[in-house]
C-alpha positions in Angstrom: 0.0 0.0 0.0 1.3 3.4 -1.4 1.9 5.8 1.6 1.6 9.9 1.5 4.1 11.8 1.6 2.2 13.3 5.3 2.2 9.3 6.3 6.1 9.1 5.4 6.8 12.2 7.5 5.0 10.9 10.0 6.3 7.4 10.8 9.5 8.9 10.2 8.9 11.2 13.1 7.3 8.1 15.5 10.3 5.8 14.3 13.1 8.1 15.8 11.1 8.8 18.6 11.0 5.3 19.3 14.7 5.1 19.1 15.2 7.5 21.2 13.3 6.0 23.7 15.0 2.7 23.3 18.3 4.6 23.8 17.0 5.9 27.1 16.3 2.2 28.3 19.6 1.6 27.7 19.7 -0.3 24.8 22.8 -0.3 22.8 22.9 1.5 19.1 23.9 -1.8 17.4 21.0 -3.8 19.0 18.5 -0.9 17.0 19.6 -1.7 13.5 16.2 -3.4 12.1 14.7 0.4 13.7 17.8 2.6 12.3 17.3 0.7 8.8 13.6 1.8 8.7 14.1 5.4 9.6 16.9 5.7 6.8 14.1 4.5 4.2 11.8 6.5 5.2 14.7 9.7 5.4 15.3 8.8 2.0 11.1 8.4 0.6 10.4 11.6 2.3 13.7 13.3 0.4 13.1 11.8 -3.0 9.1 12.2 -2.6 9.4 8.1 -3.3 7.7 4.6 -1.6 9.1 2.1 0.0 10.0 -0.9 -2.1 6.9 -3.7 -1.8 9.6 -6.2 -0.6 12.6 -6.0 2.2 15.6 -5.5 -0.2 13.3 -5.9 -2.9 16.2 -6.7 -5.6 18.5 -5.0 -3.9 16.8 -1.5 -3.6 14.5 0.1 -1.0 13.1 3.3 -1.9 11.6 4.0 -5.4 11.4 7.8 -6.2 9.0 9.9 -7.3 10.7 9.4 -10.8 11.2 6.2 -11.0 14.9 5.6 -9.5 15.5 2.3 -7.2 17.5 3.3 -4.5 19.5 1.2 -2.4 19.5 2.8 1.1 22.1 1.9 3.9 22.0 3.7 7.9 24.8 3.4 10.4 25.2 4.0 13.2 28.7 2.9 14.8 29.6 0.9 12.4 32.4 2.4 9.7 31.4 0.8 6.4 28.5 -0.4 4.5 28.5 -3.2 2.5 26.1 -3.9 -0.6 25.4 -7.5 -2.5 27.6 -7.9 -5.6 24.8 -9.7 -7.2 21.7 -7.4 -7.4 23.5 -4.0 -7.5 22.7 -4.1 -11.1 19.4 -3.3 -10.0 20.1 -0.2 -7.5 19.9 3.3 -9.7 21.3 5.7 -6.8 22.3 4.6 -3.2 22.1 6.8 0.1 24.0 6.1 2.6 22.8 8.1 6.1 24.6 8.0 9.7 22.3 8.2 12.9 24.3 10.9 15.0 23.7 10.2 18.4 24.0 13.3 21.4 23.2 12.8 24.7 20.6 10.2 23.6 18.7 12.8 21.0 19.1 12.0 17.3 19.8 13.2 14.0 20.4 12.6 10.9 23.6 12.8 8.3 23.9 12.0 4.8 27.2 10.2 3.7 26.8 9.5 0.4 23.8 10.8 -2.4 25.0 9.9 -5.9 23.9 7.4 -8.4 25.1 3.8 -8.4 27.7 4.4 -11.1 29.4 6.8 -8.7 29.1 5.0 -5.8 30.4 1.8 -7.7 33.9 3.4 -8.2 34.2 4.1 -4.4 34.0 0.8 -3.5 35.6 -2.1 -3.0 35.1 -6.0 -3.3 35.1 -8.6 -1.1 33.3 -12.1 -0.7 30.8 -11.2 -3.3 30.4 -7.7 -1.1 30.5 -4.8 -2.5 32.2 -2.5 0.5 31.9 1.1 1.3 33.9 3.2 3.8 32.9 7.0 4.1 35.9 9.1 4.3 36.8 11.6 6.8 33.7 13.9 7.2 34.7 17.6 7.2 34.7 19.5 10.6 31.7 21.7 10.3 31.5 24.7 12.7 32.8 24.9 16.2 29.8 26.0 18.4 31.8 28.6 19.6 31.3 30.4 16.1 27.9 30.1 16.6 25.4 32.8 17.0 23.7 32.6 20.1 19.5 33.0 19.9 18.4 32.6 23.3 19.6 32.6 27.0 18.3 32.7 30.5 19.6 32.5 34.0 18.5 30.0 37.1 20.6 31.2 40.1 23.7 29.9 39.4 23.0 28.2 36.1 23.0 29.8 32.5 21.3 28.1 30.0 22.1 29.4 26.0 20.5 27.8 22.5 22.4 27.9 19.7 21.3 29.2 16.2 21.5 25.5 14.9 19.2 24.4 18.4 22.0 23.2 20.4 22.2 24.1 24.3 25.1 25.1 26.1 24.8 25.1 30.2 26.9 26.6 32.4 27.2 26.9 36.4 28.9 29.7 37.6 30.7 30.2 34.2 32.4 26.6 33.8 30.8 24.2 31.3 28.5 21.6 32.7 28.9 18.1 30.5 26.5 16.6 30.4 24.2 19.2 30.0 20.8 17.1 31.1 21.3 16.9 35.0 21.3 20.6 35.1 18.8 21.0 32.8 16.6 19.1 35.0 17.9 20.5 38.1 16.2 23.8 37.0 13.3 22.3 35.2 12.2 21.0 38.7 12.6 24.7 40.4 10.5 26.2 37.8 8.0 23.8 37.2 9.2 22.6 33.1 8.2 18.9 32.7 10.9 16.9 32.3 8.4 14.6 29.7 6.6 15.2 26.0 3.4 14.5 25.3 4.2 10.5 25.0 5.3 10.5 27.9 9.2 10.1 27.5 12.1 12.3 28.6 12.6 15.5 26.6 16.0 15.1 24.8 18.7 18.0 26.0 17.1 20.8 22.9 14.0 19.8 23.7 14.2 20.5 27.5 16.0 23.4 26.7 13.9 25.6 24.7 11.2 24.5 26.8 13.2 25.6 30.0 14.4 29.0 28.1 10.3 29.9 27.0 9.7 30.0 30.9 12.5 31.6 32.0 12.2 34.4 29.2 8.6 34.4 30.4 9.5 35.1 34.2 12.1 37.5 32.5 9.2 39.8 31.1 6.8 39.3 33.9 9.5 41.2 36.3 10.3 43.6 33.9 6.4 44.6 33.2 5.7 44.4 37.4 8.9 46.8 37.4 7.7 49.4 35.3 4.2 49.6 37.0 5.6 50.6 39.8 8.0 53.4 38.3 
């Protein structure tokens, strides 16, 4: 059954929420790969406006586009290469290969490779009927301190600042606090943030964040406005 494009976003959204809640059980990243394989098909139907293949490995491919391209799609985790089978990659028109980036148990998602099969072909190697892959050094993207900073707020001796790409930074008395979560709940506690989403699980470190930063901004303005009244 052909699924909409709303559906794909949709399960995409439920699947990594699911892994993230199998992360905070404790389970380890390799033990999720059946649930890290389906959220890198439905990445890659959602990017390419494509279904999912009626079949698992369906000849080899996963994903069929929106104009017509099989797609063989691979997701890792920890692992540092991919492999493909030798004998059905004559069926695979463009391979994606994603990485599941794991911080303090929230997720996201990177692409390694987007090219068509012929490309991707002369990138790899053979081995036991195996075609191999092994992405290359990823280029160091921005250091967070070259980052413009969106938002901040103060809890007693805690600062709390989001990041123009989301990330929080938390502070106590002006040395960095890693892991950033104890705090985070530390003040969500004092100032009544709920540690949970609306499922029920823990609010990864953004999450909590922003959500701790609205109230605190909140408070911030509510002072300010009592202030002037009484000027």
């Amino acid at each position: 059954m052909a699924l909409s494009q709303v559906q794909i976003i949709q399960s995409l959204a439920e699947a990594l929420s699911w892994f993230e809640k199998e992360l905070n059980w404790g389970v380890p990243q390799a033990e999720l790969r059946h649930l890290s394989g389906r959220i890198g098909e439905l990445y890659a139907a959602m990017i390419t406006r494509g279904q999912m293949a009626l079949a698992v490995n369906q000849h080899g491919y996963d994903v069929v586009s929106a104009v017509g391209e099989r797609i063989s799609v691979k997701t890792i985790t920890t692992s540092s290469h991919v492999s493909f089978n030798l004998d059905t990659f004559d069926q695979v028109d463009r391979v994606i290969i994603l990485r599941l980036v794991v911080e303090e148990n929230e997720v996201s998602i990177e692409e390694l490779l987007d090219c068509t099969s012929a490309d991707a072909r002369s990138e790899m190697r053979v081995s036991q009927r195996k075609l191999i892959y092994t992405p290359g050094k990823l280029p160091r993207g921005r250091s967070l301190s070259e980052l413009r900073v969106t938002e901040q707020g103060m809890s007693r001796d805690i600062s709390i600042k989001q990041l123009e790409n989301g990330s929080i930074l938390v502070e106590r008395n002006g040395h960095p606090v890693i892991p950033a979560m104890p705090a985070l709940r530390e003040v969500a506690f004092e100032i009544g943030v709920d540690i949970l989403n609306s499922n029920g699980n823990p609010k990864n470190t953004r999450t909590l964040g922003a959500d701790i930063l609205t109230v605190l901004r909140s408070q911030f303005d509510r002072k300010r406005s009592m202030g002037r009244k009484l000027d």
